[in-house]
DRENPA-3360 file (N, C-alpha, C; in nm, 2 decimals, always signed):
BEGIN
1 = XXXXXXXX = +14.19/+16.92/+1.34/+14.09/+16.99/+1.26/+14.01/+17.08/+1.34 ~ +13.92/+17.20/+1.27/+13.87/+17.28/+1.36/+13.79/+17.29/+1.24 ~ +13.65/+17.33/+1.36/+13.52/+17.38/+1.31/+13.50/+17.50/+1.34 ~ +13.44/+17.61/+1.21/+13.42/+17.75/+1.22/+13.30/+17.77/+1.20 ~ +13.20/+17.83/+1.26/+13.09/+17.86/+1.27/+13.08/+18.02/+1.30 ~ +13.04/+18.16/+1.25/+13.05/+18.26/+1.19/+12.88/+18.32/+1.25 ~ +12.84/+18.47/+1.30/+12.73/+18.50/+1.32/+12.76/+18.63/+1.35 ~ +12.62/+18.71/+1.32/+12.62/+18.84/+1.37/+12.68/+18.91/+1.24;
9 = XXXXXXXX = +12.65/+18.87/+1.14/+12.55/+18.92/+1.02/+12.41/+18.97/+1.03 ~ +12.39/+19.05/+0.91/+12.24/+19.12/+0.94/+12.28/+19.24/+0.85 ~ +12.15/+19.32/+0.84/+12.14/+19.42/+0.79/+12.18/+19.57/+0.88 ~ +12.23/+19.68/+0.78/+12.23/+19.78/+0.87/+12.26/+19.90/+0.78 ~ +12.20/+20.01/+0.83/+12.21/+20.12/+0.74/+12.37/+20.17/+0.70 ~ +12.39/+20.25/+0.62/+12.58/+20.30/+0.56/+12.59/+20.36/+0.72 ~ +12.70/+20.36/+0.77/+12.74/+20.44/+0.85/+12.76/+20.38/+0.96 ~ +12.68/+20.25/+1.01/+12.67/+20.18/+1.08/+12.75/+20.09/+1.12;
17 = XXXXXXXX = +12.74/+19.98/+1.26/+12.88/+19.90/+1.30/+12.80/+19.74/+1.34 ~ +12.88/+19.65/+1.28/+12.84/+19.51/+1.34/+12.96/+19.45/+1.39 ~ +12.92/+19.36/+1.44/+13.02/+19.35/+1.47/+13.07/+19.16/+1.47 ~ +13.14/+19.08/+1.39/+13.09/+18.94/+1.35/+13.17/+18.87/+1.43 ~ +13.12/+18.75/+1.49/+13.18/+18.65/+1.58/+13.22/+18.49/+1.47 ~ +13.29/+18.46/+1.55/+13.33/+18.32/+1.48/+13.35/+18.22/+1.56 ~ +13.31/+18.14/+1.61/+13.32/+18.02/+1.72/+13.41/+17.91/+1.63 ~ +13.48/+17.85/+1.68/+13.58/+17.73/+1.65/+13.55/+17.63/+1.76;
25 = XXXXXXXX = +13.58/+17.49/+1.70/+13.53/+17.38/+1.79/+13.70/+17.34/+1.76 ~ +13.68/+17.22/+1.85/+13.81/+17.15/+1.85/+13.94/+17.19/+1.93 ~ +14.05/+17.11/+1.93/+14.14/+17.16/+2.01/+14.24/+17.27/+1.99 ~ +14.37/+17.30/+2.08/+14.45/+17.40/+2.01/+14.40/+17.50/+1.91 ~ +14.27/+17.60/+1.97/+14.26/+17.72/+1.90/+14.35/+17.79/+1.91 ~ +14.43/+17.82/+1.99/+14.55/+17.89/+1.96/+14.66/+17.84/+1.84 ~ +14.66/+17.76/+1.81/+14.78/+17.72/+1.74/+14.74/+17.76/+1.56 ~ +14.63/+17.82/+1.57/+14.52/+17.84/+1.49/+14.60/+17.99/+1.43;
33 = XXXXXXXX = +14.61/+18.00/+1.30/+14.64/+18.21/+1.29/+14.49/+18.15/+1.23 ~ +14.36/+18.26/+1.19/+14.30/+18.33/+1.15/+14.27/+18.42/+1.08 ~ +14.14/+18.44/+1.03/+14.14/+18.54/+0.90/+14.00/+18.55/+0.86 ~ +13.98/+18.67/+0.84/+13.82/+18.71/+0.80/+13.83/+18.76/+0.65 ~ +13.77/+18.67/+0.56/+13.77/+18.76/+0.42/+13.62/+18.78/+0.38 ~ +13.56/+18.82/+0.28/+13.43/+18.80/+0.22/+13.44/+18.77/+0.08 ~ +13.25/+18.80/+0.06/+13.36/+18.76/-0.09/+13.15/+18.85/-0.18 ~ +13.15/+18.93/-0.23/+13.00/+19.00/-0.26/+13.01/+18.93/-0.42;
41 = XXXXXXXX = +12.87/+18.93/-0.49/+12.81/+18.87/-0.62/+12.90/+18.95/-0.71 ~ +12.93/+18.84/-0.77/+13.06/+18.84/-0.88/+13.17/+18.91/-0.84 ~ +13.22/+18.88/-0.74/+13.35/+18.95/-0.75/+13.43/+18.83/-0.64 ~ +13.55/+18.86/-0.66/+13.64/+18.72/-0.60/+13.63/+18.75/-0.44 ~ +13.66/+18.65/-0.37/+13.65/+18.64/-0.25/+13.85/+18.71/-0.21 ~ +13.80/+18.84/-0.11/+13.89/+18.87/-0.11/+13.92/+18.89/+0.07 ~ +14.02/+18.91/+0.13/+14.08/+18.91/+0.30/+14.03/+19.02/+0.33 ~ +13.98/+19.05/+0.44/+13.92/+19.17/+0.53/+14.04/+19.17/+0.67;
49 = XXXXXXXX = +14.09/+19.08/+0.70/+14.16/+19.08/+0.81/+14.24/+18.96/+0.89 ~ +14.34/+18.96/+0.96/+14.37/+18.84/+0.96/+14.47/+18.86/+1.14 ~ +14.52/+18.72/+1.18/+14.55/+18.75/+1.28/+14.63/+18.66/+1.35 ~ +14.72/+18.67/+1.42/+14.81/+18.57/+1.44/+14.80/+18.48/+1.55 ~ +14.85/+18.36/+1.54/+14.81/+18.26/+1.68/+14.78/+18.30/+1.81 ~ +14.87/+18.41/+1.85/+14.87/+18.48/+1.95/+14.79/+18.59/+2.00 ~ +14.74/+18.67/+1.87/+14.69/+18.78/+1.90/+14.79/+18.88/+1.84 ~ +14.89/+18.86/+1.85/+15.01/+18.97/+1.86/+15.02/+19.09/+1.71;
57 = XXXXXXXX = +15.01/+19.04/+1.63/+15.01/+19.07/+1.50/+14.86/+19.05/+1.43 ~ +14.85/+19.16/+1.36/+14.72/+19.17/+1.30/+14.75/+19.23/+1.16 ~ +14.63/+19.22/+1.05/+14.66/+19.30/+0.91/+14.54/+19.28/+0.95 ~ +14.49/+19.45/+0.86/+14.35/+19.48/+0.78/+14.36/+19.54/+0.65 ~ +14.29/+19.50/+0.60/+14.29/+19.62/+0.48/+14.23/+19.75/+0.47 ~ +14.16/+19.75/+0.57/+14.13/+19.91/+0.67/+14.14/+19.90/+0.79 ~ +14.21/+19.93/+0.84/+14.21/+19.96/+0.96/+14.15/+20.09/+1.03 ~ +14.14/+20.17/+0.96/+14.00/+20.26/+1.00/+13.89/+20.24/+1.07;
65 = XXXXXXXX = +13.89/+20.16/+0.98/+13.71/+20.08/+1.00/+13.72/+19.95/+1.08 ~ +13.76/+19.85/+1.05/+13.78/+19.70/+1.04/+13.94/+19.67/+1.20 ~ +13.84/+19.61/+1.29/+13.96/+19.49/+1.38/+13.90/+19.37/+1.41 ~ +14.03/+19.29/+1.41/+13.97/+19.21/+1.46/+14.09/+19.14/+1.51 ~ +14.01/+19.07/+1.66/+14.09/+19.02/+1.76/+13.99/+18.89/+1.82 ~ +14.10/+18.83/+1.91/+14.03/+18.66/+1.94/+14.06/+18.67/+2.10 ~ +14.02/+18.56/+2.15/+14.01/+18.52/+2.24/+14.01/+18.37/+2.29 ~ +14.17/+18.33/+2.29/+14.20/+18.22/+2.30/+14.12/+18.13/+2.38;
73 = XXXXXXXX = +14.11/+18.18/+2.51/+14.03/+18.12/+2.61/+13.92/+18.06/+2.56 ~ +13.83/+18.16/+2.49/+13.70/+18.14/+2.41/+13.71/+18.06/+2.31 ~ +13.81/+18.05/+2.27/+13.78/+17.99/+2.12/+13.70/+18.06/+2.01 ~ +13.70/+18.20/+2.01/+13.65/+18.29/+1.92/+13.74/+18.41/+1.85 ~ +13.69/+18.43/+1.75/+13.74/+18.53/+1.68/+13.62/+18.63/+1.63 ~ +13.68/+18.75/+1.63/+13.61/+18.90/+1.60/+13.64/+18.94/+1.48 ~ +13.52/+19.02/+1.44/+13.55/+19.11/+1.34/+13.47/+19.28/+1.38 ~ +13.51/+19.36/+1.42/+13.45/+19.51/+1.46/+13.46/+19.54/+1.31;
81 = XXXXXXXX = +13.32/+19.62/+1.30/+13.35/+19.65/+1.19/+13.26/+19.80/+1.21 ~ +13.30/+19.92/+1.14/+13.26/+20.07/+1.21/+13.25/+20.09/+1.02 ~ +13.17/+20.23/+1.03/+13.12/+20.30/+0.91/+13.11/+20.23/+0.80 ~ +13.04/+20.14/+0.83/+13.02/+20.06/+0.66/+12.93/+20.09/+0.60 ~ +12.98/+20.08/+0.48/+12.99/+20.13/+0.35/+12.87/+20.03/+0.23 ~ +12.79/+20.08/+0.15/+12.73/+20.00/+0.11/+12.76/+19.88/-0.02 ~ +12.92/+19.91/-0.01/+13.01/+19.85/-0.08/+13.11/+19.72/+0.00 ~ +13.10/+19.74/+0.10/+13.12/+19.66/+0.24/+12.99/+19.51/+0.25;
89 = XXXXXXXX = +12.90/+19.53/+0.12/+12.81/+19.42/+0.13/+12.85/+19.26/+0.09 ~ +12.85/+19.23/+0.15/+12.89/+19.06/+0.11/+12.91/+18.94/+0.20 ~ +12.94/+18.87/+0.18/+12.96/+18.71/+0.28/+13.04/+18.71/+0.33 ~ +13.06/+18.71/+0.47/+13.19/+18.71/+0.56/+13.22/+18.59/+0.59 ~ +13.35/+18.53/+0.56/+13.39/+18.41/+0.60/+13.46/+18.42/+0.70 ~ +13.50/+18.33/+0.82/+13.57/+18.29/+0.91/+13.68/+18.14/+0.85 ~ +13.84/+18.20/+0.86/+13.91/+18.09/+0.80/+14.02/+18.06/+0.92 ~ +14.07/+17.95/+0.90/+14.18/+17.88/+0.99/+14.27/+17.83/+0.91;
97 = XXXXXXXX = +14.37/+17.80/+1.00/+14.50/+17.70/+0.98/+14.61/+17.73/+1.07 ~ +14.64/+17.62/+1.06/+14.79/+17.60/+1.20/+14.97/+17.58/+1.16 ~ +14.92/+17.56/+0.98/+15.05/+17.57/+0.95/+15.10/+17.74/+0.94 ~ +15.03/+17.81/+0.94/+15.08/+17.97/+0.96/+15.11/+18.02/+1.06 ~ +15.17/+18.12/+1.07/+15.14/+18.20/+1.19/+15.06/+18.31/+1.13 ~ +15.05/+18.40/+1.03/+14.99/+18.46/+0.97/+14.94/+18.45/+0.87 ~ +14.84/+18.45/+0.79/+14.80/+18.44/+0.68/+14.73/+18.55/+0.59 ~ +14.74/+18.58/+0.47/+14.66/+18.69/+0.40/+14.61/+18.65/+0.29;
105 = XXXXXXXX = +14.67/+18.56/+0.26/+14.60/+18.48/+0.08/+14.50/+18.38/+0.17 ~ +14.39/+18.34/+0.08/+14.27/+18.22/+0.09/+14.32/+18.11/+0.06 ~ +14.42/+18.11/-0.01/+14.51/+17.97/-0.02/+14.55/+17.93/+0.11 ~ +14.60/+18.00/+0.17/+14.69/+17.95/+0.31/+14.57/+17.89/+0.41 ~ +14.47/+17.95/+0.38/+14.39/+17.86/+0.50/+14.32/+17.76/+0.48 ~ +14.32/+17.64/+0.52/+14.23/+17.52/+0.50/+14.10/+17.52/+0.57 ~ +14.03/+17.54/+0.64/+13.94/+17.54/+0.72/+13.85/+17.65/+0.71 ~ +13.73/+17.65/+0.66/+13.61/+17.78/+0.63/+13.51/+17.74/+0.67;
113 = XXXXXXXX = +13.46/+17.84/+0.75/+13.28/+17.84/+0.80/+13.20/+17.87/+0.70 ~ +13.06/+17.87/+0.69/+12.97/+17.87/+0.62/+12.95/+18.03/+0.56 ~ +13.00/+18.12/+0.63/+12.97/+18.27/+0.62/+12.84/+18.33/+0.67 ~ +12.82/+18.43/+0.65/+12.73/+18.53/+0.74/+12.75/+18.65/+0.68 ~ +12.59/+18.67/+0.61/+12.56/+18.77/+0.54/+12.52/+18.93/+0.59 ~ +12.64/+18.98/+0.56/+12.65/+19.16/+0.60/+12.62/+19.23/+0.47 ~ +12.43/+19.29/+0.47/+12.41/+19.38/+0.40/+12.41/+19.47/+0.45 ~ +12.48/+19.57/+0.36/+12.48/+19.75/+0.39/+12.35/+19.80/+0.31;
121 = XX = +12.27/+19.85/+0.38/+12.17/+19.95/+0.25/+12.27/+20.12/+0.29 ~ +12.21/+20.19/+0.19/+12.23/+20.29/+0.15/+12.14/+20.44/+0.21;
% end
């Protein structure tokens, strides 16, 4: 089992970059794929990014804007995030699971942090 704990939310004007951390407790973070989704008022919680046990392989749904990478050693996971958008506002979640190596659906992951709130003003 792993614990996700999510920060570095906050407010920031359109155009702007934050950039969100994810701490995991417990053992074998690597064996862990990963995944950052959100989820803003009334609308379904949907994947922002995801990432594989190793690092090796990554999806974004922009890659423009949006990476994110980990750091086995750390037991952390990233989310960079560049020119956001005030439509980019919503609750970032940090997800796990070890039966994947990659994940993109919220089904596949068992394990969610609390989230961390990224408002965009305008």
């Amino acid at each position: 089992q792993v614990q996700l704990v999510e920060s570095g939310g906050g407010l920031v004007q359109a155009g702007g970059s934050l950039r969100l951390s994810c701490a995991a407790s417990g053992r074998s973070f690597s064996s862990y794929a990963m995944g950052w989704f959100r989820q803003a008022p009334g609308k379904e919680r949907e994947i922002v990014a995801a990432i594989s046990r190793s690092g090796g392989r990554t999806y974004h749904v922009d890659s423009g804007r949006f990476t994110i990478s980990r750091d086995n050693a750390k037991n952390m996971v990233y989310l960079q995030m560049n020119s956001l958008k005030p439509e980019d506002t919503a609750v970032y979640y940090c997800a796990a699971d070890d039966r994947v190596v990659l994940a993109t659906l919220g089904r596949q992951y068992r394990y969610w942090g609390q989230g961390t709130q990224v408002t965009v003003s305008s």
